[in-house]
Backbone as JSON, one array per atom type, in Angstrom:
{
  "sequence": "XXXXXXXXXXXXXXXXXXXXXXXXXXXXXXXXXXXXXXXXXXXXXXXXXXXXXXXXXXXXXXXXXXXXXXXXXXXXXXXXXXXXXXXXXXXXXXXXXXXXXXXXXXXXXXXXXXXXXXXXXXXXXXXXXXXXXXXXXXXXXXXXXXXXXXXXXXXXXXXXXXXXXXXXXXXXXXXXXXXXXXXXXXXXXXXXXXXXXXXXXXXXXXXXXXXXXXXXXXXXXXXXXXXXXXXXX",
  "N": [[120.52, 116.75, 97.05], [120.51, 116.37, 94.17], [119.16, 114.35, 93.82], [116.51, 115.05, 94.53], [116.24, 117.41, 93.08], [117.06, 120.23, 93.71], [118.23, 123.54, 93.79], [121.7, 124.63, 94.69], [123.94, 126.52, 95.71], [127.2, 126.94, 94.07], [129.44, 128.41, 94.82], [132.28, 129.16, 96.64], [132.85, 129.45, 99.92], [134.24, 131.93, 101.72], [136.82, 131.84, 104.32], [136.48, 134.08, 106.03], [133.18, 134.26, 105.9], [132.44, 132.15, 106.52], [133.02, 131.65, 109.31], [131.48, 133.23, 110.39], [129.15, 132.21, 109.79], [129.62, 130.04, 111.79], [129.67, 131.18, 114.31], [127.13, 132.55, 114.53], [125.48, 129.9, 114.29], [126.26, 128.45, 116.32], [125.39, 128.36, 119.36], [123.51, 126.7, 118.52], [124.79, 124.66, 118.17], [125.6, 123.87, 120.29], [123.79, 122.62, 121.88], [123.54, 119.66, 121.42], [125.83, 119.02, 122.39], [125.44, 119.75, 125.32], [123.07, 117.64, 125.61], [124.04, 115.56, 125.08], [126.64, 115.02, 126.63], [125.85, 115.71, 128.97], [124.46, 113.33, 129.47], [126.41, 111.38, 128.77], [128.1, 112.11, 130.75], [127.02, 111.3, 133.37], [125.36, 113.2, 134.77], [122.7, 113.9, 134.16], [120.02, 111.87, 133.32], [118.44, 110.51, 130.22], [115.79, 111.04, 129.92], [115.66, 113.19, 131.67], [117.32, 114.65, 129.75], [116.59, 115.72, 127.93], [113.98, 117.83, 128.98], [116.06, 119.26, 130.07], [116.87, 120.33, 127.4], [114.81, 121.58, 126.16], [114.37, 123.67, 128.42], [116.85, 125.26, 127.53], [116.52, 125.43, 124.98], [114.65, 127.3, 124.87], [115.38, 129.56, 126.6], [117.76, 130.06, 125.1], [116.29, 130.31, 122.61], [114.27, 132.81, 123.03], [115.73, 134.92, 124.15], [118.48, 135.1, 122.78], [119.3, 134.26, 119.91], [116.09, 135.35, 119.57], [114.49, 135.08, 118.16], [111.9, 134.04, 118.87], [109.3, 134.3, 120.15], [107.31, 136.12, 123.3], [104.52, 136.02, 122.84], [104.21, 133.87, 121.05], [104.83, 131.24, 122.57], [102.08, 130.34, 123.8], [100.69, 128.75, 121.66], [102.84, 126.96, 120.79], [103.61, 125.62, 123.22], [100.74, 124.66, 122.92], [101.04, 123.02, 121.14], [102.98, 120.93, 121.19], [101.91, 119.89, 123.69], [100.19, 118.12, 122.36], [101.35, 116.48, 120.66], [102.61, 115.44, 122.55], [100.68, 113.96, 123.96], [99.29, 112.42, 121.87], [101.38, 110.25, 122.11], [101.06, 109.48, 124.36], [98.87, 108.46, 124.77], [99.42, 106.01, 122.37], [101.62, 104.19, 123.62], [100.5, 103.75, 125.92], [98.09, 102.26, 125.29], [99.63, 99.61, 124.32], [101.37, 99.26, 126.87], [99.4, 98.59, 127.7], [98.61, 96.22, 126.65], [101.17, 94.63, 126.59], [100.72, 94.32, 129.62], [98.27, 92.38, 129.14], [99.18, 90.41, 127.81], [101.04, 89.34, 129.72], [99.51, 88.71, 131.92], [98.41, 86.48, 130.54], [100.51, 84.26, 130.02], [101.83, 84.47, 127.39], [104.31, 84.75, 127.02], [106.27, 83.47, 128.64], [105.52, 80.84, 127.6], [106.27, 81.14, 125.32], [109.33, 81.7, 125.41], [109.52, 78.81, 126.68], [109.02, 77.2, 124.46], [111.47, 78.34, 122.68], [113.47, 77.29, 124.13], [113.22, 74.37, 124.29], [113.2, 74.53, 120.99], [115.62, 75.55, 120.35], [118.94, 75.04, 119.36], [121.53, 75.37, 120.15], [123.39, 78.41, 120.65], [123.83, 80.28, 118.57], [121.32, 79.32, 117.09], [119.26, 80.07, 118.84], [119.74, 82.68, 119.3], [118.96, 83.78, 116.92], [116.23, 83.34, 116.93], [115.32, 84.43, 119.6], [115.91, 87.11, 117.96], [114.0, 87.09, 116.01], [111.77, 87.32, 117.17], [111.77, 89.52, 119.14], [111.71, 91.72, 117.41], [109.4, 92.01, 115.96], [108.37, 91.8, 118.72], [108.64, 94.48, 119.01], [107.56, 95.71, 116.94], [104.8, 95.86, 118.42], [104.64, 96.83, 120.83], [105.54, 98.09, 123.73], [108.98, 99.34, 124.37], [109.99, 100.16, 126.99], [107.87, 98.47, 128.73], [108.28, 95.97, 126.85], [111.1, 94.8, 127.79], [110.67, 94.87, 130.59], [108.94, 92.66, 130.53], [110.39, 90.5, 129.04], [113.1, 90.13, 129.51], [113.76, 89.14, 132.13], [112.84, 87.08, 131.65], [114.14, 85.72, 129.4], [117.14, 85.8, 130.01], [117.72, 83.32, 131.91], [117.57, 81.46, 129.73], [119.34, 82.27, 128.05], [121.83, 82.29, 129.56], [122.3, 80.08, 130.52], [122.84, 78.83, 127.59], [125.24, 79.72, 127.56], [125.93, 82.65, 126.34], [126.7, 85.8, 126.61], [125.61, 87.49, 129.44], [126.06, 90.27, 129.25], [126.54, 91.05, 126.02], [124.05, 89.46, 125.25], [122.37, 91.66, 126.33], [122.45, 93.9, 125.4], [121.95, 93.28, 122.75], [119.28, 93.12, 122.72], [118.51, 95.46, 123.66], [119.49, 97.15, 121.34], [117.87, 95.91, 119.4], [115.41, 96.39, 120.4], [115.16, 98.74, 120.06], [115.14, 98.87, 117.32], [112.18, 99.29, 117.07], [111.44, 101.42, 117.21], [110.65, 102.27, 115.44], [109.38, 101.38, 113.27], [106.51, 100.03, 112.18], [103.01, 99.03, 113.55], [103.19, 100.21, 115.55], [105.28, 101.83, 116.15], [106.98, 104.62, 117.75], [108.4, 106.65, 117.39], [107.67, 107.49, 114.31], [105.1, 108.37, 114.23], [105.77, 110.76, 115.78], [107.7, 111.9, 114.19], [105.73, 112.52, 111.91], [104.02, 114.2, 113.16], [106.16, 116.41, 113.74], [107.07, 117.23, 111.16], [104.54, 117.24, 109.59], [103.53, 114.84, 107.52], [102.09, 112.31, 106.19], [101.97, 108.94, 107.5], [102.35, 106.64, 105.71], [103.89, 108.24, 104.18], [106.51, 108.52, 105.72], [106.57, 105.6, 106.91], [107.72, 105.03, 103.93], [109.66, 106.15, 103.55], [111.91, 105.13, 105.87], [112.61, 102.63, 104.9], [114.86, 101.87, 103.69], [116.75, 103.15, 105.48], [115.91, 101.78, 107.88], [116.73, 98.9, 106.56], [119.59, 98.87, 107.13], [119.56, 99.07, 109.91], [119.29, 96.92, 110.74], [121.12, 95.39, 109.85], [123.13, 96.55, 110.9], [122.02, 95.41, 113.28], [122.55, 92.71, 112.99], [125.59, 92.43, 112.58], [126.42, 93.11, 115.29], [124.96, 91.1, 116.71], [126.07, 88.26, 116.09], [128.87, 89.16, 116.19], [130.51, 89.04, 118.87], [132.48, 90.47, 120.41], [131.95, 93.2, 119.49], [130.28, 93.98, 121.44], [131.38, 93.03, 124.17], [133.72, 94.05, 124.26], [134.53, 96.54, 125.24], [133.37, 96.08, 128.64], [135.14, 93.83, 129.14], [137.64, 95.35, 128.5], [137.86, 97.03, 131.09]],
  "CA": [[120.21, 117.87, 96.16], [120.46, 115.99, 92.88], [117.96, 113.38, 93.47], [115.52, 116.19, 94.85], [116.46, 118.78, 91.66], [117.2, 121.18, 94.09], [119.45, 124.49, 93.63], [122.63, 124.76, 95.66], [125.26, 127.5, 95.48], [128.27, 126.6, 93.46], [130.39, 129.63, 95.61], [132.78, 128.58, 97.8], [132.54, 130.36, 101.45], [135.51, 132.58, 102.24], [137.17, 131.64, 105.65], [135.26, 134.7, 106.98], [131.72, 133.94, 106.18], [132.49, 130.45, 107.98], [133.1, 131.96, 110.68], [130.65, 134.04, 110.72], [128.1, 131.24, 109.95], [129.98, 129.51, 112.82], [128.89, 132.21, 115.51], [125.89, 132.81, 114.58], [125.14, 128.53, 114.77], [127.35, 128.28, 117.92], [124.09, 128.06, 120.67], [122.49, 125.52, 118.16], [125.9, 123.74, 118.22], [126.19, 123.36, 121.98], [122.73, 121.61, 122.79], [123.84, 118.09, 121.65], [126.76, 118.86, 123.4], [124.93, 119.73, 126.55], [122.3, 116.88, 125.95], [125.14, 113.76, 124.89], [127.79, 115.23, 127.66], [124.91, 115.35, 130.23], [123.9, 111.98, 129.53], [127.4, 110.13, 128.9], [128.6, 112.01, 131.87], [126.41, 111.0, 134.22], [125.01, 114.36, 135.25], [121.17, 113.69, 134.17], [118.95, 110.46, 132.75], [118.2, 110.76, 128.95], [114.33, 111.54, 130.3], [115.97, 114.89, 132.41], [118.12, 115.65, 129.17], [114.93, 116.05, 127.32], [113.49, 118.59, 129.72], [117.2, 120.47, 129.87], [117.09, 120.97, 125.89], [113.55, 122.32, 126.2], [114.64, 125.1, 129.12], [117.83, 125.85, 126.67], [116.28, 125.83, 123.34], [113.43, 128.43, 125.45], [116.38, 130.38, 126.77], [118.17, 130.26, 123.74], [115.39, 131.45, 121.12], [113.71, 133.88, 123.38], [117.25, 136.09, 124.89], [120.1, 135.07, 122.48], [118.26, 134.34, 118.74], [115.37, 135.98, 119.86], [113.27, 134.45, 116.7], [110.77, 133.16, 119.64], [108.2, 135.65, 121.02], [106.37, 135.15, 123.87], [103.24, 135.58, 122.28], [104.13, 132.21, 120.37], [104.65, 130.26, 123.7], [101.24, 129.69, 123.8], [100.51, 128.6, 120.55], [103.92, 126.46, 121.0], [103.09, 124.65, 124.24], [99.82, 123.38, 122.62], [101.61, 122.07, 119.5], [104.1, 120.08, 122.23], [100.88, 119.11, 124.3], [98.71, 117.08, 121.07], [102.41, 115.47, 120.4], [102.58, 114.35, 123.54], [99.28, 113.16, 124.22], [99.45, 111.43, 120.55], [102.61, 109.21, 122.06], [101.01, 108.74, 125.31], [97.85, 106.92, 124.4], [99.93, 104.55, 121.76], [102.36, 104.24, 124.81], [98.78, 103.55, 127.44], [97.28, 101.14, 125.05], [100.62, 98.79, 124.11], [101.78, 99.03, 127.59], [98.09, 97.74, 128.71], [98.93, 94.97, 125.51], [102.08, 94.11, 127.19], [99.77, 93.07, 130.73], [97.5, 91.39, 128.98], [100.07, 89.32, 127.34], [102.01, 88.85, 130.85], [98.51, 87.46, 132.27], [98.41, 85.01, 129.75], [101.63, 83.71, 130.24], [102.41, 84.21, 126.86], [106.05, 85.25, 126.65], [106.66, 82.4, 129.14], [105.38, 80.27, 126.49], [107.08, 81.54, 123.76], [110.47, 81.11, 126.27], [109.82, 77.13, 126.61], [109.02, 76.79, 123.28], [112.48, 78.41, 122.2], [114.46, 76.43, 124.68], [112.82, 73.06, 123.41], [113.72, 74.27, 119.48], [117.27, 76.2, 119.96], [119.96, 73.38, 119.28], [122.58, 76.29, 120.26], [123.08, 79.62, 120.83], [123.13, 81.02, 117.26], [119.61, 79.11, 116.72], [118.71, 80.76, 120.01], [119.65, 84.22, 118.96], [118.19, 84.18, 115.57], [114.83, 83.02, 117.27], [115.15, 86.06, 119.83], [115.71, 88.06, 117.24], [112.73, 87.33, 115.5], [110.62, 87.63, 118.25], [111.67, 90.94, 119.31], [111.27, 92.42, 115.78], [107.63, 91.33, 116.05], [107.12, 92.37, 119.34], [108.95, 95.67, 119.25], [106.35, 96.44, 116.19], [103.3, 96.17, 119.14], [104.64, 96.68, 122.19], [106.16, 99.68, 124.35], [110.12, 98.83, 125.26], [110.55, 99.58, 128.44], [107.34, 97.16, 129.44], [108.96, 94.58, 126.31], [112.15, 94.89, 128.69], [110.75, 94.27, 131.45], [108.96, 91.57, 130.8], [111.0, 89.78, 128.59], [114.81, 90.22, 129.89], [114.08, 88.21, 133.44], [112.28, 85.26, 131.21], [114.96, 84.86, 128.84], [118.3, 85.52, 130.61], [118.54, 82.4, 132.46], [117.68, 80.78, 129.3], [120.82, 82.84, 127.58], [123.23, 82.11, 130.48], [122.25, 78.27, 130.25], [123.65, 78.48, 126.37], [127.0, 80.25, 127.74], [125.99, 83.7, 125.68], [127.5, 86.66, 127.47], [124.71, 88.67, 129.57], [125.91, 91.64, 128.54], [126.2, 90.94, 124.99], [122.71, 89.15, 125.21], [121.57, 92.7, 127.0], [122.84, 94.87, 123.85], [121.39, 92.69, 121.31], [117.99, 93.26, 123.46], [117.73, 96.8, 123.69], [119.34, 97.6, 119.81], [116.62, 95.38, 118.86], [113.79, 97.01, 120.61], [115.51, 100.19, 119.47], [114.36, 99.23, 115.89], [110.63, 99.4, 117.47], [110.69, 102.82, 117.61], [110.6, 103.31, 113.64], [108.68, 100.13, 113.02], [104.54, 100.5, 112.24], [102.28, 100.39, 113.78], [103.46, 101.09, 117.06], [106.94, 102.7, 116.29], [106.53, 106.12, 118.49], [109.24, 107.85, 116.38], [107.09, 107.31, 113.39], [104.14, 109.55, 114.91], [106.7, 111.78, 116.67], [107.95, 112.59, 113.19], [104.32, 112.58, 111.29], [103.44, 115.33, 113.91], [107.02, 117.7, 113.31], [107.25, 116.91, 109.52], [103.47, 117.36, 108.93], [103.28, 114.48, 106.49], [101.18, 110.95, 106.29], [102.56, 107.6, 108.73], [102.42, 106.47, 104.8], [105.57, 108.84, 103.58], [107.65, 108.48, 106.44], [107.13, 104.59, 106.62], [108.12, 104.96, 102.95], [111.09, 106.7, 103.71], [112.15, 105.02, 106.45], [112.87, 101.46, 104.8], [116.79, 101.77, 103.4], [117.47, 103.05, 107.11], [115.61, 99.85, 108.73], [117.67, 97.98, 106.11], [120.92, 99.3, 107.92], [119.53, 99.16, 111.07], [118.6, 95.33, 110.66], [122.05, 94.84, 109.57], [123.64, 96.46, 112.28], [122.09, 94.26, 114.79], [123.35, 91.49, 112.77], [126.56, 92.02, 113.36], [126.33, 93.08, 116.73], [124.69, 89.77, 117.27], [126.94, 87.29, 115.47], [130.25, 89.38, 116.22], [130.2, 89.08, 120.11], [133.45, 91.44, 120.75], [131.47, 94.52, 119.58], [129.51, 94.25, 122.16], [131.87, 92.57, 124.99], [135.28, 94.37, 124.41], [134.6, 97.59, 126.49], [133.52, 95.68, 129.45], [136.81, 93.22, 129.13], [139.02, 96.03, 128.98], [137.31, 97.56, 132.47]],
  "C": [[119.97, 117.4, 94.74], [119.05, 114.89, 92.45], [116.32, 114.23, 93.88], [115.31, 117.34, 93.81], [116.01, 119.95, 92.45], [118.8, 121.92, 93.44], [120.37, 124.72, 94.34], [123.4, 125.83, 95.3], [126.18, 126.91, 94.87], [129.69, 127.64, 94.71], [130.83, 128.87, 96.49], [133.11, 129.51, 98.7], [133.61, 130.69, 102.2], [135.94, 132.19, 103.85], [135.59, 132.32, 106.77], [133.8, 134.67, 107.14], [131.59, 132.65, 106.67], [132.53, 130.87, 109.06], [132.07, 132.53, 111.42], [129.4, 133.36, 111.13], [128.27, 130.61, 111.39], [129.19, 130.07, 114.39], [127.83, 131.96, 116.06], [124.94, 131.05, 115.36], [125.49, 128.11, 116.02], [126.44, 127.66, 118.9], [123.7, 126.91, 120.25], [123.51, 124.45, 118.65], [126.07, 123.41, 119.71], [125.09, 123.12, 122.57], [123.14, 120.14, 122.58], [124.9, 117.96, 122.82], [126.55, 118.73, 124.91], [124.34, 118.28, 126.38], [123.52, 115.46, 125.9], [125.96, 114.11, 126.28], [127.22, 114.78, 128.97], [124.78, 113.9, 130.31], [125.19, 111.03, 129.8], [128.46, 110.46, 129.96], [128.16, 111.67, 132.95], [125.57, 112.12, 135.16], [123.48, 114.35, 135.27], [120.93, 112.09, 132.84], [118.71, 110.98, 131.08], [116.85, 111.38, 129.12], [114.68, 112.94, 130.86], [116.46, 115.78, 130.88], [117.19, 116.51, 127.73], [114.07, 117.33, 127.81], [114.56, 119.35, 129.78], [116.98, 121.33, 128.66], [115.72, 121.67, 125.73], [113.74, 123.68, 126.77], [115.88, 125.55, 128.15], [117.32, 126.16, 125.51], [115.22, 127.28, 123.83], [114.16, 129.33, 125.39], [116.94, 131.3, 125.53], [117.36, 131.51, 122.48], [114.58, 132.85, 122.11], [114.86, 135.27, 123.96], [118.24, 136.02, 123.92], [119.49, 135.36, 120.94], [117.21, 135.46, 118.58], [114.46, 136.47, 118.56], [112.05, 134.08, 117.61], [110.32, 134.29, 120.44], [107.45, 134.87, 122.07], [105.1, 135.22, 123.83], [103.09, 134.19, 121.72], [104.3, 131.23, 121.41], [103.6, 129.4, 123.44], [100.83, 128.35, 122.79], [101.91, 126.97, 120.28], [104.02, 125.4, 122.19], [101.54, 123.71, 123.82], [100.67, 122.69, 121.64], [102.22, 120.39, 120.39], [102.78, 119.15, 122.96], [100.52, 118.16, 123.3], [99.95, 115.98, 120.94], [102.63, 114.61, 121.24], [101.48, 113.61, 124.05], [98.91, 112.34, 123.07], [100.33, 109.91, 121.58], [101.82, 108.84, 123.36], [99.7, 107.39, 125.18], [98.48, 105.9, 123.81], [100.52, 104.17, 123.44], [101.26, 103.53, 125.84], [98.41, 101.88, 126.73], [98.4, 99.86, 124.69], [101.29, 98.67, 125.55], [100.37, 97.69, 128.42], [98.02, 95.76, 127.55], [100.06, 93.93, 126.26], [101.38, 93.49, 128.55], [99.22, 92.42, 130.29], [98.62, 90.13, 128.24], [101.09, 88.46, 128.68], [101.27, 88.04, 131.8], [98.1, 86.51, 131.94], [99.24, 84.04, 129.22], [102.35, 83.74, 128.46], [103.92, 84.16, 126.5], [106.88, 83.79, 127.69], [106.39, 80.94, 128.14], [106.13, 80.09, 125.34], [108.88, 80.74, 124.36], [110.79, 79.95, 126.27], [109.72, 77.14, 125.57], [110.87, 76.97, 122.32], [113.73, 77.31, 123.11], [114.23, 74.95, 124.37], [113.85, 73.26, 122.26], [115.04, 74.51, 119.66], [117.8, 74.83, 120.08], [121.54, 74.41, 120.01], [122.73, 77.8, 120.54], [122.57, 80.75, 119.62], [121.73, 80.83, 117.14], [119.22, 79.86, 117.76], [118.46, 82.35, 119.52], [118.89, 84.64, 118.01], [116.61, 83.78, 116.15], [114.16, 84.44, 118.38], [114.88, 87.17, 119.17], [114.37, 88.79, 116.38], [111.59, 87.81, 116.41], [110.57, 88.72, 118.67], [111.6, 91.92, 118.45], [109.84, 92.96, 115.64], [107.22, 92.07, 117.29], [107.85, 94.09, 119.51], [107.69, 96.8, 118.07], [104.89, 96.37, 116.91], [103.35, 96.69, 120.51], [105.53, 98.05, 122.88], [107.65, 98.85, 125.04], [110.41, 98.93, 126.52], [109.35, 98.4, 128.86], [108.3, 95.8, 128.8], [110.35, 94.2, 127.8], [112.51, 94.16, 129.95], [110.12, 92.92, 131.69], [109.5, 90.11, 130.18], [112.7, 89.17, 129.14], [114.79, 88.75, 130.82], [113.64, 86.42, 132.83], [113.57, 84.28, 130.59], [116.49, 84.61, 129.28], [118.7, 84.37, 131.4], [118.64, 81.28, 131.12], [119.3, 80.6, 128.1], [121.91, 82.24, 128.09], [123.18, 80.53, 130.3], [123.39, 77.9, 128.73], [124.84, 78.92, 126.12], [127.2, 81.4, 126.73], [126.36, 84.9, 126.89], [126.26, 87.32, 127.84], [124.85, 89.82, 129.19], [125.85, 91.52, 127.03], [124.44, 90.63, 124.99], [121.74, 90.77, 125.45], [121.53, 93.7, 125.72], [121.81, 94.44, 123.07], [120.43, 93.35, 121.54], [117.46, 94.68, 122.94], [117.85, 97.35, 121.88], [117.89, 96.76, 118.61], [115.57, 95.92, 119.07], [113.64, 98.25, 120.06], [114.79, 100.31, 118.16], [113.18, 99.26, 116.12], [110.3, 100.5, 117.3], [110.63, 103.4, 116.2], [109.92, 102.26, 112.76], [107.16, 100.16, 112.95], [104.74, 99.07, 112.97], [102.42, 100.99, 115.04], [104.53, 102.01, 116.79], [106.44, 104.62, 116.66], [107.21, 107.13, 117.35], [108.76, 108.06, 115.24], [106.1, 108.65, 113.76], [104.73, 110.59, 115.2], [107.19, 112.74, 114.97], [106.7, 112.94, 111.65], [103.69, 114.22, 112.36], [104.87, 116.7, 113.19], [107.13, 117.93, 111.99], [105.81, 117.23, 109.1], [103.07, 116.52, 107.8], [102.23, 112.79, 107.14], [102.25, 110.15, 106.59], [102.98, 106.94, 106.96], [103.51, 106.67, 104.06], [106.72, 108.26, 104.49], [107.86, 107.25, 106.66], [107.94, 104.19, 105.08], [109.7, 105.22, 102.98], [111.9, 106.39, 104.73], [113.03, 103.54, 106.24], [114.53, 101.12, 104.47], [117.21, 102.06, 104.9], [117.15, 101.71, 108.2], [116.74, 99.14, 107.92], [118.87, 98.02, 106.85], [120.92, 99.22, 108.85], [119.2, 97.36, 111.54], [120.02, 94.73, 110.46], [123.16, 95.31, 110.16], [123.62, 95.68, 113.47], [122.12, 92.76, 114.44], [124.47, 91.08, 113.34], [126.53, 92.15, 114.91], [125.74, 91.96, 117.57], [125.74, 88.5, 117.37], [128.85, 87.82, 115.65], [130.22, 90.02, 117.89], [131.33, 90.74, 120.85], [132.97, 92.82, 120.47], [130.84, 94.5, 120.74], [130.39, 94.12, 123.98], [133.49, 93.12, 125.39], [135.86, 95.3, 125.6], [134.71, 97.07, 128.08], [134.89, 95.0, 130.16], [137.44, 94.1, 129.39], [138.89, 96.81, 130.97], [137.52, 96.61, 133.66]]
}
């Protein structure tokens, strides 16, 4: 609010208009819950819980809210269509990037080359690291995933790094792909709901990369975040 020179209320909000606010928010408040519970209970795939919060938020605004007409459906299903047909071409043409790179053996390449230079596992990791930085800014993760994981894991297990740790690093790494130009999907994804230029939102996106770069530091270099849960199981 201050760095924006916006106006806020000064008033402080009697029990009862909390509550009230509470209510009223209540429905909004119990989709994460549905979508995280679903997911970390094992009840549906993160891809199903996506398609749940769609039939609930429908539900929701058209019977309970009942801010959502179904004249606006229409009008509302294209918006959703262009978004998704935006993500699927990047998605089409970086997945078809990822074959052509798997017919030209490069990533097997890249693989010997790091097992030549690493002297150790740290040098190892920090050379992973880079590499998946790089290719998470061209490439679609689940193909990176798949065709990277099976190349480098025996070269991991050779340097006595924990597969599961090694597996973490992997995916929080590719994770930063998805906010990374020029492929990063979430970039587009939020250029379409936000209505602004790939320009602002990479602008505004860089202090959170910073944090997110220095999350999967430690999580690299401090093995027990990653290895403790399993141990105790």
């Amino acid at each position: 609010v201050r760095k924006k020179g916006l106006t806020a209320s000064r008033e402080k909000a009697s029990w009862g208009a909390r509550w009230k606010s509470f209510r009223t928010a209540f429905w909004g408040f119990l989709m994460p819950v549905i979508i995280l519970g679903g997911i970390y209970g094992g009840i549906f795939t993160p891809t199903e819980a996506a398609a749940v919060a769609v039939a609930y938020g429908l539900i929701v605004g058209l019977f309970v809210y009942r801010d959502l007409k179904a004249k606006d459906l229409y009008r509302i299903f294209g918006s959703a269509a262009l978004t998704t047909a935006t993500i699927m071409v990047i998605l089409g043409t970086a997945t078809t990037f990822g074959r052509i790179l798997t017919l030209e053996r490069i990533p097997t390449m890249i693989a010997d080359f790091f097992e030549s230079v690493a002297k150790g596992p740290i040098m190892l990791l920090i050379l992973i690291n880079i590499l998946l930085l790089i290719v998470g800014c061209f490439m679609e993760t689940n193909a990176a995933i798949i065709i990277l994981a099976p190349i480098f894991l025996p070269i991991v297990e050779s340097m006595g790094i924990n597969p599961v740790h090694f597996g973490i690093v992997m995916v929080v790494n590719l994770a930063i792909g998805f906010v990374t130009p020029p492929l990063g999907v979430n970039l587009f994804v939020s250029c379409n709901v936000a209505n602004a230029k790939l320009e602002e939102i990479c602008k505004g996106i860089l202090p959170i990369l910073g944090v997110m770069i220095l999350d999967l530091l430690l999580i690299t270099y401090i093995e027990p975040l990653s290895t403790f849960l399993p141990a105790l199981l």
